[in-house]
C-alpha positions in Angstrom: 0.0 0.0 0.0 3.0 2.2 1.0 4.3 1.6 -2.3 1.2 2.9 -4.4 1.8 6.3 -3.2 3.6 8.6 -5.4 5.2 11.7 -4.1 3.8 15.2 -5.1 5.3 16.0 -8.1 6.5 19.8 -8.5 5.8 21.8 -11.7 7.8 24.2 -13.3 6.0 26.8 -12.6 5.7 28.2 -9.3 4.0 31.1 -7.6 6.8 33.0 -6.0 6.5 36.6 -6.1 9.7 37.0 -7.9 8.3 34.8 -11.0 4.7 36.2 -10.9 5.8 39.7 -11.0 7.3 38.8 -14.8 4.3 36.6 -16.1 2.4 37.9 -19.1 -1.1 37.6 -17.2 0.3 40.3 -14.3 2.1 42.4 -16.8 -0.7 42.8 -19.1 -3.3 43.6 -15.9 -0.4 46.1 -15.0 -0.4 47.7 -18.7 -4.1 47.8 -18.9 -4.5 49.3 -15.9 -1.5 52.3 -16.5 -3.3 52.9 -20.1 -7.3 53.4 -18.1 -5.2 55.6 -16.0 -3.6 57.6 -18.6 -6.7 57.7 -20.3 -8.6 58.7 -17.5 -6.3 61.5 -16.7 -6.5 62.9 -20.5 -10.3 62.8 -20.8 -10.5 64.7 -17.3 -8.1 67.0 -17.8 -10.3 67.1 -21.6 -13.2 68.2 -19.7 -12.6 70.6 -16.9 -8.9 71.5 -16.8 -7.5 72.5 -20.1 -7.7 75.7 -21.2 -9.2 76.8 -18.0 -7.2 76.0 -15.1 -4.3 74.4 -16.3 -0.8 74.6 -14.8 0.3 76.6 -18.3 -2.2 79.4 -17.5 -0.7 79.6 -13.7 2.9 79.5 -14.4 2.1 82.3 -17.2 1.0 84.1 -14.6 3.7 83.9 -12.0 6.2 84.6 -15.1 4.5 87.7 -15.7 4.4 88.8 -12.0 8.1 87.7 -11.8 9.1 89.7 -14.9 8.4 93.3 -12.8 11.3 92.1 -10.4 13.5 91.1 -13.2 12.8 87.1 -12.9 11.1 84.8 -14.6 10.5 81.2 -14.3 13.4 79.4 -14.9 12.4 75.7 -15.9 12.0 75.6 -20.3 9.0 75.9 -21.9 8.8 72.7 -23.7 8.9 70.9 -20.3 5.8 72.8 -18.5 3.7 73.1 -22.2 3.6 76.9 -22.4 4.3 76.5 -25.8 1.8 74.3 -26.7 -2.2 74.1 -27.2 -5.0 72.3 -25.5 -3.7 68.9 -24.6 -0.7 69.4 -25.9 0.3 71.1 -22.4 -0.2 68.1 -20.4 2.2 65.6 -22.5 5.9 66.7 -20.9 4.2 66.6 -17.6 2.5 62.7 -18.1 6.0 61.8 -19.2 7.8 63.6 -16.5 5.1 61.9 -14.0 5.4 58.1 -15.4 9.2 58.6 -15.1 8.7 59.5 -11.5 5.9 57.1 -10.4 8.2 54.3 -12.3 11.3 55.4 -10.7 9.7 55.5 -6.7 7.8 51.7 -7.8 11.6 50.7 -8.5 13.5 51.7 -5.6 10.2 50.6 -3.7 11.4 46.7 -4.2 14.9 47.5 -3.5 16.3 46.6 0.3 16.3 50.0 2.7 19.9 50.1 3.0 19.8 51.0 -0.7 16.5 52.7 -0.3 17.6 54.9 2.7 21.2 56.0 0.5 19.3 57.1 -2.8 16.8 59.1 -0.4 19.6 61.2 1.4 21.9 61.2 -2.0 18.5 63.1 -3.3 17.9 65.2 -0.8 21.6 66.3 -0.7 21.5 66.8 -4.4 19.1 68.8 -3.7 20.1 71.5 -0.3 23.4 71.4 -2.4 21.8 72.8 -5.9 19.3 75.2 -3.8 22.1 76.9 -1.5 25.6 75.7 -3.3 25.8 78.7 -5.9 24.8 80.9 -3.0 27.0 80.2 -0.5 30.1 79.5 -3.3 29.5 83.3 -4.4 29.1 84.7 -1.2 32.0 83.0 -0.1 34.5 83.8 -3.1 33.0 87.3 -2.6 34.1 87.5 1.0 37.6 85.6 0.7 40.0 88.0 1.5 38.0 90.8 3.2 38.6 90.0 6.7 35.3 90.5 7.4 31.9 89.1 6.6 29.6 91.5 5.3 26.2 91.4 3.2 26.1 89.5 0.0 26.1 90.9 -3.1 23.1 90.9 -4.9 24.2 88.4 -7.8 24.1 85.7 -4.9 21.1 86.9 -3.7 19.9 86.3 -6.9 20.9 82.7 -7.3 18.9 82.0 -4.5 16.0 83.5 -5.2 15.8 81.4 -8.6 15.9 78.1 -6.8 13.0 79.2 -4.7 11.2 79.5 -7.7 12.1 76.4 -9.3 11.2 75.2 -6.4 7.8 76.9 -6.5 7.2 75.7 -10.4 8.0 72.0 -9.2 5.2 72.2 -6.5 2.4 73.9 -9.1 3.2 71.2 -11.7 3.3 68.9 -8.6 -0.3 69.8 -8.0 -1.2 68.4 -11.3 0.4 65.2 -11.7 0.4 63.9 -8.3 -2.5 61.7 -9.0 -0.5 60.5 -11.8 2.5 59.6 -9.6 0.8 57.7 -7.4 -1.3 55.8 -9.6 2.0 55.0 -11.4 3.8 54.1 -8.2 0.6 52.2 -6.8 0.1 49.8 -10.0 4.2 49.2 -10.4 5.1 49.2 -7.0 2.1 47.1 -5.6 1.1 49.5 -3.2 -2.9 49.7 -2.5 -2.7 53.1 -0.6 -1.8 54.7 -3.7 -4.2 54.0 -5.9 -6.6 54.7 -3.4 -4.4 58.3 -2.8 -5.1 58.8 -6.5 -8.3 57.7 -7.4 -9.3 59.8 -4.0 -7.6 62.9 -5.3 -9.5 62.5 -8.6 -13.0 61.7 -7.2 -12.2 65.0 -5.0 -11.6 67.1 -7.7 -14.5 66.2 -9.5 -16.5 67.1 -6.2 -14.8 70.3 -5.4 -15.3 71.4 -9.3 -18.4 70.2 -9.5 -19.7 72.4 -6.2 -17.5 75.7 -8.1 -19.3 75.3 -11.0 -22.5 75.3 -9.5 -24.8 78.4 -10.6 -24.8 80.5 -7.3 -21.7 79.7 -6.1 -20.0 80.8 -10.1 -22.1 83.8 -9.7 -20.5 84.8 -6.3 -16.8 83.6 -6.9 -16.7 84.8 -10.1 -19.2 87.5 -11.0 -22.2 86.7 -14.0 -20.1 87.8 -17.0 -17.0 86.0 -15.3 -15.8 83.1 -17.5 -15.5 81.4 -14.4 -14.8 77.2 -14.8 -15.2 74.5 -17.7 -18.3 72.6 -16.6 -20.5 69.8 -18.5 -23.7 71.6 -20.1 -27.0 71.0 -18.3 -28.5 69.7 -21.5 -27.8 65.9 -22.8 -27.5 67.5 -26.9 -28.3 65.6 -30.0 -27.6 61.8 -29.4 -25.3 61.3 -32.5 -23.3 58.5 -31.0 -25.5 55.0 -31.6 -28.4 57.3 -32.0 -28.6 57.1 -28.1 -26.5 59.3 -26.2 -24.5 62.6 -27.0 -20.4 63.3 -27.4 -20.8 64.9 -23.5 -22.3 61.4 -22.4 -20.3 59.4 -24.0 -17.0 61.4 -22.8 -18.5 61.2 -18.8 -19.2 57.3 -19.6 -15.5 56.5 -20.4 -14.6 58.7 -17.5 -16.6 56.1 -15.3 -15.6 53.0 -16.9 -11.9 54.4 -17.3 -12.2 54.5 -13.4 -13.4 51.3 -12.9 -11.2 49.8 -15.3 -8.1 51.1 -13.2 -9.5 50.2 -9.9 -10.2 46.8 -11.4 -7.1 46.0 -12.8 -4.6 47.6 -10.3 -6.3 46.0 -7.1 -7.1 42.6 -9.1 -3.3 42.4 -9.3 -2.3 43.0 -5.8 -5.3 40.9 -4.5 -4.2 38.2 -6.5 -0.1 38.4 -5.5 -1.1 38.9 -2.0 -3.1 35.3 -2.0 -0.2 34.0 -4.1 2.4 34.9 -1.0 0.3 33.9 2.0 0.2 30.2 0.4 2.7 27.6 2.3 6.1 27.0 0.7 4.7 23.6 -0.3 1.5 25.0 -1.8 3.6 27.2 -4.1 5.0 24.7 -5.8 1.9 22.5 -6.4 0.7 22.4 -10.0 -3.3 22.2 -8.6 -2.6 25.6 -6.9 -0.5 27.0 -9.5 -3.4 26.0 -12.3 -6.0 27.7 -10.5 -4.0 30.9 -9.9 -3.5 31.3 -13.3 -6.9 30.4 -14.7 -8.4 32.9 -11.8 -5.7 35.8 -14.0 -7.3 34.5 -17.3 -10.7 34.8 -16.1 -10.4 38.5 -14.2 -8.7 39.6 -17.6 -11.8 37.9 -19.3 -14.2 39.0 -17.0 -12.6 43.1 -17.3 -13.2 43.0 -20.9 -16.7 41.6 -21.3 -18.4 42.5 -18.1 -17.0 46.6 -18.7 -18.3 45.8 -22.5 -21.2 44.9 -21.4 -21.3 47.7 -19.0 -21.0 50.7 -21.4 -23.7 48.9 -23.7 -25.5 48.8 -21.1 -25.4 52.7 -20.0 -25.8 54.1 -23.4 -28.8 51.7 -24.0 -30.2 53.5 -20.4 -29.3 56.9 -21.0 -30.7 56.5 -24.4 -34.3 54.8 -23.4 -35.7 58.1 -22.9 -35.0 58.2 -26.8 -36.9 55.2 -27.2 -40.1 56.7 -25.0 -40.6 59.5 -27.5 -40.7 57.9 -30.3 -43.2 55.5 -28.2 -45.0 58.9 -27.5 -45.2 60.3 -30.4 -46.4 57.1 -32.5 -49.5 56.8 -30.1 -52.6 57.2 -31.7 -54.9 60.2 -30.5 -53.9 64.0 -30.5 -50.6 65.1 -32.0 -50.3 68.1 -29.6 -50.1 66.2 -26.6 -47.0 64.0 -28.0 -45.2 66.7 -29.3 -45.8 68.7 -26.0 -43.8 65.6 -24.3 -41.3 64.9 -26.9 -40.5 69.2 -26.7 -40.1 68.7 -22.6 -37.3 69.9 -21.4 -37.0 68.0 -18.8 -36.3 65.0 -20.5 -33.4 66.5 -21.8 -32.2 67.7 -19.0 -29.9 65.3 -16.4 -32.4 64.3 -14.0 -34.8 63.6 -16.8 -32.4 60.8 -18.1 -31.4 59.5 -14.7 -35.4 58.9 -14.6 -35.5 57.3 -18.1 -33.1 55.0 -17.0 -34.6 54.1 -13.6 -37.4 53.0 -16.0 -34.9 51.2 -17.9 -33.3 49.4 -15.0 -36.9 48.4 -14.0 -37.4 46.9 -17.1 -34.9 44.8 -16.6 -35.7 43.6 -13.6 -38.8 42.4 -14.7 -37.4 40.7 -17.6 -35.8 38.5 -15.0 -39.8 36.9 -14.5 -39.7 35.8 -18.2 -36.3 35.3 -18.9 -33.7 33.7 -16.4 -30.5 35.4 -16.5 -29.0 33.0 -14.0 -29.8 29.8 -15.8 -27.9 31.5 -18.8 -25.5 32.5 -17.3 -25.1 29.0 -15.4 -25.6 27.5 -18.8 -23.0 29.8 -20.5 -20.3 29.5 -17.2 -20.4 25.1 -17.4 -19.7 25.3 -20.9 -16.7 27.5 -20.3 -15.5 25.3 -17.7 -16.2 22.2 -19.9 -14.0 23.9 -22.3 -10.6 24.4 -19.5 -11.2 20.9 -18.3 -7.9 18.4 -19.4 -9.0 14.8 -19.0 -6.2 13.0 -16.4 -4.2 10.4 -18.2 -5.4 6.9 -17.5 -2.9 4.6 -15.4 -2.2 1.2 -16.3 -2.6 -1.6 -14.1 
C-alpha cells in the first residue's frame, strides 16, 4: 500500500513573487490598468482643466508677475507646455510623471539600505543645488575681506531662482500627483496609492463640480466671469449610436476608465497577495498553481466583457428616454399632446435621463420573470469550464 503512493510532483511553474511579477497575465493587468489611468487623466483634464485651469495658464502668470522684479520662471517651456495648445500642455508633464511614479515603484522593491542611501543622496543633491551657488558666491566674494559682510546681490539672486524652481515643481506637482501615485501604486504594488489617486480625482470632481454650481459661479466669479469648464446642463443631440451625445459618452468613459483602473490595479495586488500567504509547499503544487492562473485568465476575461457589457448597457439606459418618444409620439390620439412631451425639457435635462433609465433598470428587472438570466448564465459559465477541463491520463494496471 506504502508503495502505491507517489510523491507530489513539483511543476515548473511556481507562484513565488519573484516569478509572478514577470508573467504575461500580471504584466498585461499592469499595462491595462496604466493605459485606463492615462486615459482617464487625459479625458478629465479634456473636460474641466485644459484651457481653463491648467498649470500653463498659472505659471504664465507667475512669469508675468516675476518679470516686474526682473525674474522669470526658470524651468523651459517645452517641459511645462507653455508652448503648446489644448492637450498638448499636459504631455511633458504625463512623461515627466510616469518617469517619476516608475522610478519611486523601482526603488520601492529595493532593500532600505539602498532605499535609505538614494533618499539622502537626493535630498543632498538637492540642499546642495538650492544653496551651493549661494553660499560658493558669497563666499568667493568674502575671501579675503577679513570680514563678513552682506552678500552681493548676484548671490542673492541665485537664491531667489531656486526658490522658484522650487515653487514651479510644487504647481506642476499639483497636477500630476495623482498621476504619480497611480504609477507608483500599480508598479510598486502599493494599494494606498491607488486609493491616494483615485481619491484625489474623485475630490476634484466634487470640489469642481460644487464651483461650478450656478450660485456659487455667480459669487466667486461675477455673471459675466468666465469662471470654470463645466459639463452643459443639456444631454445635446444623441449622435453617437443614435442614443447618447459626445458629452455622455466622454463622462461614460470617464466612469468606466475608473473602474477599469480600480479593477485592474487592485485585481493584481489581491491576486499576489493570495499567491504569498500560500505555504512554501502550496507554491509549488501544479493544482494551486493552475488555478492561480486560470483565476488571472478569467479577471482579464471577465474586465473585458463585463466593462463591454457595461458601457452597452449605459448608453442603451441613457438613451431609453429616446426610445419613449418615439413610443410617445407614435401613439394614436392628439398630436399636440406627444409633441408637448417629446419638446419637454425636462427630459433632456440630467435628472430627466437619470429617470429614463430608472425606468430602464426596471425593465430589466422584470425581464428576470420571463427570462432567467441565472440559468444563462449557469448554462453559458459550465460550458466555459467544460472547455478548460484536461482529461487525467489513464494509469495502467
Amino acid at each position: 500500500m506504502a508503495d502505491d503512493v507517489q510523491p507530489q510532483q513539483e511543476g515548473m511553474r511556481t507562484l513565488h513573487l519573484r516569478l509572478l511579477r514577470i508573467q504575461w497575465q500580471v504584466v498585461t493587468l499592469q499595462l491595462i490598468s496604466t493605459i485606463a489611468l492615462l486615459w482617464m487623466y487625459l479625458k478629465m483634464v479634456d473636460l474641466y482643466i485644459v484651457d481653463s485651469i491648467d498649470h500653463a495658464l498659472a505659471i504664465e502668470f507667475f512669469d508675468t508677475q516675476l518679470r516686474t522684479a526682473n525674474l522669470e520662471m526658470p524651468l523651459p517651456a517645452w517641459l511645462t507646455g507653455e508652448d503648446a495648445i489644448g492637450l498638448g500642455r499636459f504631455y511633458p508633464i504625463m512623461v515627466l510623471s510616469i518617469v517619476i511614479g516608475g522610478g519611486i515603484a523601482a526603488l520601492t522593491f529595493q532593500n532600505p539600505v539602498i532605499q535609505r542611501r538614494v533618499r539622502l543622496g537626493l535630498l543632498l543633491g538637492f540642499v546642495i543645488w538650492l544653496f551651493g551657488p549661494f553660499l560658493i558666491k558669497w563666499l568667493f566674494s568674502n575671501f579675503g575681506k577679513g570680514e563678513w559682510w552682506i552678500p552681493p546681490d548676484d548671490s542673492v539672486e541665485s537664491l531667489f531662482k531656486g526658490v522658484i524652481v522650487v515653487l514651479e515643481v510644487i504647481l506642476i506637482g499639483i497636477y500630476i500627483i495623482p498621476l504619480v501615485l497611480g504609477i507608483r501604486g500599480i508598479w510598486g504594488l502599493s494599494k494606498n496609492a491607488i486609493a491616494w489617486s483615485t481619491g484625489i480625482m474623485l475630490l476634484f470632481l466634487i470640489l469642481h463640480a460644487l464651483l461650478t454650481f450656478q450660485i456659487v459661479e455667480d459669487l466667486l466669479f461675477g455673471v459675466t466671469g468666465d469662471g470654470l469648464k463645466k459639463i452643459p446642463s443639456l444631454a445635446g443631440e444623441p449622435t453617437i449610436l443614435g442614443l447618447i451625445s459626445p458629452n455622455q459618452f466622454s463622462l461614460l468613459q470617464l466612469s468606466l476608465l475608473l473602474i477599469i483602473f480600480q479593477e485592474s490595479s487592485m485585481g493584481v495586488i489581491r491576486y499576489l497577495e493570495y499567491a504569498f500567504r500560500l505555504p512554501e509547499t502550496c507554491k509549488k503544487d501544479p493544482e494551486y498553481v493552475t488555478q492561480f492562473y486560470n483565476l488571472l485568465n478569467g479577471h482579464m476575461i471577465q474586465t473585458i466583457v463585463l466593462m463591454s457589457l457595461c458601457g452597452i448597457t449605459t448608453i442603451i439606459a441613457l438613451g431609453f428616454h429616446t426610445l419613449l418618444l418615439s413610443i410617445v409620439a407614435a401613439l394614436p390620439g392628439d398630436g399636440q399632446w406627444a409633441y408637448q412631451i417629446q419638446e419637454s425639457i425636462e427630459l433632456e435635462l440630467t435628472y430627466g435621463l437619470v429617470i429614463s433609465a430608472m425606468l430602464f433598470l426596471l425593465l430589466l428587472a422584470g425581464l428576470r420573470y420571463i427570462l432567467p438570466w441565472q440559468r444563462i448564465s449557469g448554462v453559458i459559465e459550465s460550458l466555459y469550464q467544460k472547455g478548460d477541463e484536461v482529461v487525467p491520463p489513464q494509469e495502467e494496471y
